[in-house]
C-alpha positions, 0 to 999 in steps of 0.5 A, spaced: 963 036 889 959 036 882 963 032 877 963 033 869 963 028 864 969 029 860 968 029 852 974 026 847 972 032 841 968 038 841 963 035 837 962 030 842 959 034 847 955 038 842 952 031 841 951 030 848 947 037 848 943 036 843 941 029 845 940 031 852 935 037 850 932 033 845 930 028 852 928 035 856 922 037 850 919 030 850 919 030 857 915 036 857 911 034 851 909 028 855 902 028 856 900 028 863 896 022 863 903 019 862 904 022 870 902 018 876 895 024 877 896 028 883 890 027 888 888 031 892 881 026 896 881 025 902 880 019 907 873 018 910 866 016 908 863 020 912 865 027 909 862 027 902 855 025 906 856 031 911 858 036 906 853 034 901 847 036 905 851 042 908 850 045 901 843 042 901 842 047 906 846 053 904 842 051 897 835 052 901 838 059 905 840 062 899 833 063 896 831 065 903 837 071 904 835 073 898 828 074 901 830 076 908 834 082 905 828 084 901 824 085 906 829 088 911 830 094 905 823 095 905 821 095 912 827 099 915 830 103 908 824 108 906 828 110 900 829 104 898 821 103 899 820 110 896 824 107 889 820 100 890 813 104 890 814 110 886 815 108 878 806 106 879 804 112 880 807 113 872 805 106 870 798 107 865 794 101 868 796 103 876 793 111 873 787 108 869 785 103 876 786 109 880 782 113 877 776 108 875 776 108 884 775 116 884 770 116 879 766 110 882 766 114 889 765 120 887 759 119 884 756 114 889 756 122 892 753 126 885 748 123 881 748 126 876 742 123 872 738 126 878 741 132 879 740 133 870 732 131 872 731 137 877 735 142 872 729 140 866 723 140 871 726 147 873 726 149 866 719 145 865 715 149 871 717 155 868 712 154 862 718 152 856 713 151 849 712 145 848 717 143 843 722 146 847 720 142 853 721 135 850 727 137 846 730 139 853 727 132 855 731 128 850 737 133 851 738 129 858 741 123 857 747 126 853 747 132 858 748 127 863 754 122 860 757 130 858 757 131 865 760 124 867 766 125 861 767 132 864 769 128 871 772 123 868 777 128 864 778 131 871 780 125 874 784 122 869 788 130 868 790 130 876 792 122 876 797 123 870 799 130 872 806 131 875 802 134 882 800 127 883 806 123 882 809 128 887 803 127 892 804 119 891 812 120 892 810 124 898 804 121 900 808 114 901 813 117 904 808 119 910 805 113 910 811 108 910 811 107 918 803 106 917 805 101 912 810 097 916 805 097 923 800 094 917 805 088 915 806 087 923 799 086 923 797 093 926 792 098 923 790 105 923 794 110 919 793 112 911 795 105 910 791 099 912 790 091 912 783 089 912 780 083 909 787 081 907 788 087 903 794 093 904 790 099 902 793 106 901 788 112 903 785 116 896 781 122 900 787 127 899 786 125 891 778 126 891 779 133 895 783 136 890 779 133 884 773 136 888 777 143 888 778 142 882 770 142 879 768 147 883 773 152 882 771 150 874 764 152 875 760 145 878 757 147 884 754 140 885 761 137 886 760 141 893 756 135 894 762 130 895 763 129 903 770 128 906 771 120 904 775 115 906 775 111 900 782 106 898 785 102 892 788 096 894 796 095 893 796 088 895 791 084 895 790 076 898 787 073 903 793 069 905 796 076 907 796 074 914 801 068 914 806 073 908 807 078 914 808 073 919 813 070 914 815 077 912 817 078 919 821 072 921 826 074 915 826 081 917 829 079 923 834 073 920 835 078 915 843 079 918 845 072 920 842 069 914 847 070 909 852 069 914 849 062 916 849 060 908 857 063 908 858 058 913 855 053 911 859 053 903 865 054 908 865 047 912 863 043 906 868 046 903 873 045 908 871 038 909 870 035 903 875 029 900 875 034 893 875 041 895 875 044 889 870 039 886 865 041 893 866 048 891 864 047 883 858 044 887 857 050 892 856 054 887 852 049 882 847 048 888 847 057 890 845 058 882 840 053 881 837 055 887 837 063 885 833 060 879 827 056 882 827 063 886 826 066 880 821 061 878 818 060 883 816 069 882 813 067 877 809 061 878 806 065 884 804 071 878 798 067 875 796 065 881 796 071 885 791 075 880 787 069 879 785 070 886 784 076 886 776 078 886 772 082 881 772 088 882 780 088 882 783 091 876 788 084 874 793 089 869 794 093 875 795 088 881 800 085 876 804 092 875 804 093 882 807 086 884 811 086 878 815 092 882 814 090 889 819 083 887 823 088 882 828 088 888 828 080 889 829 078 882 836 084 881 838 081 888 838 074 885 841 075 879 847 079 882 848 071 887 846 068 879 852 071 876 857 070 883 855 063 883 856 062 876 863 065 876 865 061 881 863 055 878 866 057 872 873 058 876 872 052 880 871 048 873 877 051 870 882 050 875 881 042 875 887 037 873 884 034 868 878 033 863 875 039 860 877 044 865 884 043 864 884 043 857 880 049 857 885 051 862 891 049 857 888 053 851 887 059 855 894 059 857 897 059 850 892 065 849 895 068 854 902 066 852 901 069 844 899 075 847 905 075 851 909 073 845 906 080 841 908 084 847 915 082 846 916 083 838 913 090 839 918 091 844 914 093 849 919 090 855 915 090 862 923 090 866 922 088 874 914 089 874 913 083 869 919 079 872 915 081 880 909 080 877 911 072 875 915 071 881 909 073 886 903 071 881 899 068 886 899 073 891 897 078 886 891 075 884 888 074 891 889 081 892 885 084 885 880 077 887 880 080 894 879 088 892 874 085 887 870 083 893 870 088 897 868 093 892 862 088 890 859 088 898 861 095 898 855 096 894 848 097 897 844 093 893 848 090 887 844 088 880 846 083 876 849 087 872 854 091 877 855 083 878 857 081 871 861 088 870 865 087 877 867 079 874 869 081 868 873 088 870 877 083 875 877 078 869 880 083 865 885 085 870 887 078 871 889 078 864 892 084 863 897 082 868 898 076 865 900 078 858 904 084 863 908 078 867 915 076 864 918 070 867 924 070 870 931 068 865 934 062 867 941 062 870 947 060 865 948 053 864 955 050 865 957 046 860 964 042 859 969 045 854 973 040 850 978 039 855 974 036 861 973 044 864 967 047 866 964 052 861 958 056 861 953 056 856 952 062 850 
């Protein structure tokens, strides 16, 4: 049975209001390092020490996911194939070394200089005067490097045409499962390994620049035989071990990211702080997408230094800056997710930086809140629903966030970056729109001893 205090005066009891309100805002003002901290450690020596390496090793299989999901795309997806390979034939250095390559064939067939020759001692057996004969001698020279830039202008015209990026599109397309039989070690095909190359088949392209010249008049081009000539996609004398690499991944490519999932979970789950372990889970994932995307550019300088002579670098360089486009926007698209959850981590601690961060945040959110009411904009029962359930629904919109997320096929850094502020922006929405509940009447004593209820 609850019991008031009685007052002699009206005046009385206001004071011991007053007095008592006074007391419940210095309480609330009251730092927290004036309150015994809360902590949420555990015992046990051994659990810091088997969670640490837990996410040493979730560190160390993340670079190798990202890796294994590359490599599953390119070998089983021909469309994500077609996308990798499909912008060289539209990159200048690519079009120019493709071209230098038809010309040293087709002319290793057509000797020009020869056939120049024949034609001037031709016209010489036929008793040309004799200005005339040494004028046309001197003429051979220029006739031949005409001739050679009209080939030239052939090539170059077919390779920068719209037919050849169809016929690479198309020729790619064809030759993916040659290309796959060729990174499991198999040759044969339009697309071969040999030497510690991987090679795609030019002879469809020097066939139609052959067409090309003789329907333009230059018989002698009929000269040109079916050839096998190649360019060289990649090129390395360590080819052999990348495919037994490439293979083991491909076949890991599933449980990889499950294994590394796992693994944060048990450190997690383990840990003496769990929100600290987690702060170090994403810490640990971010730094090690960054010596991923380090470590490709590392290998850059040191691919092409390897590569022999007759190798254009500029192209080299294109190609294999397109065939690790996919491993850098995969690893950015981890980047962004590590670093988010690493921020959440950090915000949500007790005390420090988070927290004071924290508490700023709050009153933004509070300010808003306030500017919503004086513009007289009353959320009613959604807003009271929203601050009575808030943590069910930001679980929910994280949780809808997240499956969105791996929805996506092969998500960016970017489509990452715009899921973590949309959802963001959510969460904030919804916190300006949540209005807490009013406080039940307050019963306070009248003058005469009886109970009252506060106005």
């Amino acid at each position: 049975m609850a019991s008031f205090q009685t007052y002699d005066t009206p005046e009385a009891a206001a004071a011991e209001i007053e007095r008592l309100r006074a007391e419940l805002a210095r309480l609330q003002a009251a730092p927290h390092a004036a309150q015994p901290p809360a902590t949420t450690e555990r015992r046990g020596w051994w659990r810091p020490a088997v969670a640490g390496v837990l996410i040493l090793l979730a560190a160390i299989i993340a670079p190798l996911s990202v890796l294994a999901t590359w490599s599953n795309g390119q070998i089983q997806d021909t469309d994500r194939y077609l996308a990798t390979v499909a912008p060289l034939a539209n990159d200048p250095d690519v079009q120019a070394a493709i071209a230098a390559r038809m010309e040293q064939v087709i002319f290793s067939y057509l000797d020009v200089d020869a056939a120049v020759d024949e034609v001037v001692t031709a016209l010489e057996d036929r008793g040309l005067p004799e200005r005339a004969a040494t004028t046309l001698g001197a003429l051979s020279g220029p006739l031949s490097s005409g001739i050679r830039g009209f080939v030239g202008d052939r090539i170059v015209a077919v390779v920068q045409s719209d037919a050849f990026e169809q016929a690479w599109v198309e020729a790619n397309r064809t030759a993916h499962s040659e290309l796959v039989a060729a990174l499991n070690g198999d040759t044969g095909g339009a697309v071969v390994i040999d030497r510690g190359a991987v090679s795609v088949n030019l002879a469809t392209l020097i066939n139609t620049v052959k067409q090309q010249l003789v329907d333009a008049g230059f018989a002698i081009a009929e000269r040109i035989p079916e050839v096998e000539a190649s360019f060289a996609i990649v090129q390395s004398d360590d080819l052999a071990a990348a495919q037994n690499l490439l293979g083991v991944l491909d076949d890991l490519s599933i449980w990889l990211p499950v294994v590394g999932l796992a693994l944060l979970a048990a450190a997690v789950a383990i840990a003496r702080d769990r929100r600290r372990m987690v702060l170090a889970a994403g810490l640990a994932v971010a730094g090690s997408m960054l010596l991923l995307g380090a470590a490709l550019n590392v290998i850059r300088p040191f691919y092409l230094d390897a590569l022999p002579d007759s190798s254009s670098p500029e192209a080299a360089g294109a190609v294999y800056d397109q065939l690790v486009s996919f491993i850098r926007v995969a690893l950015r698209g981890v980047l962004v997710i590590a670093l988010t959850v690493t921020v959440v981590a950090w915000l949500s601690a007790a005390r420090g930086s988070g927290a004071t961060a924290r508490s700023a945040l709050s009153r933004g959110v509070g300010h808003l809140r306030t500017g919503r009411s004086r513009a007289g904009l009353d959320t009613g029962r959604l807003g009271v629903a929203l601050a009575t359930y808030r943590t069910p629904v930001r679980a929910a919109v994280v949780a809808v966030a997240a499956i969105l997320y791996l929805a996506q096929d092969h998500p960016t850094g970017g489509t990452a970056l715009t899921f973590v502020l949309v959802t963001a922006l959510l969460l904030l929405v919804l916190e300006v729109l949540a209005t807490r509940p009013e406080p039940a009447p307050v019963a306070t004593p009248t003058g005469d001893g009886s109970p009252g209820a506060r106005p």
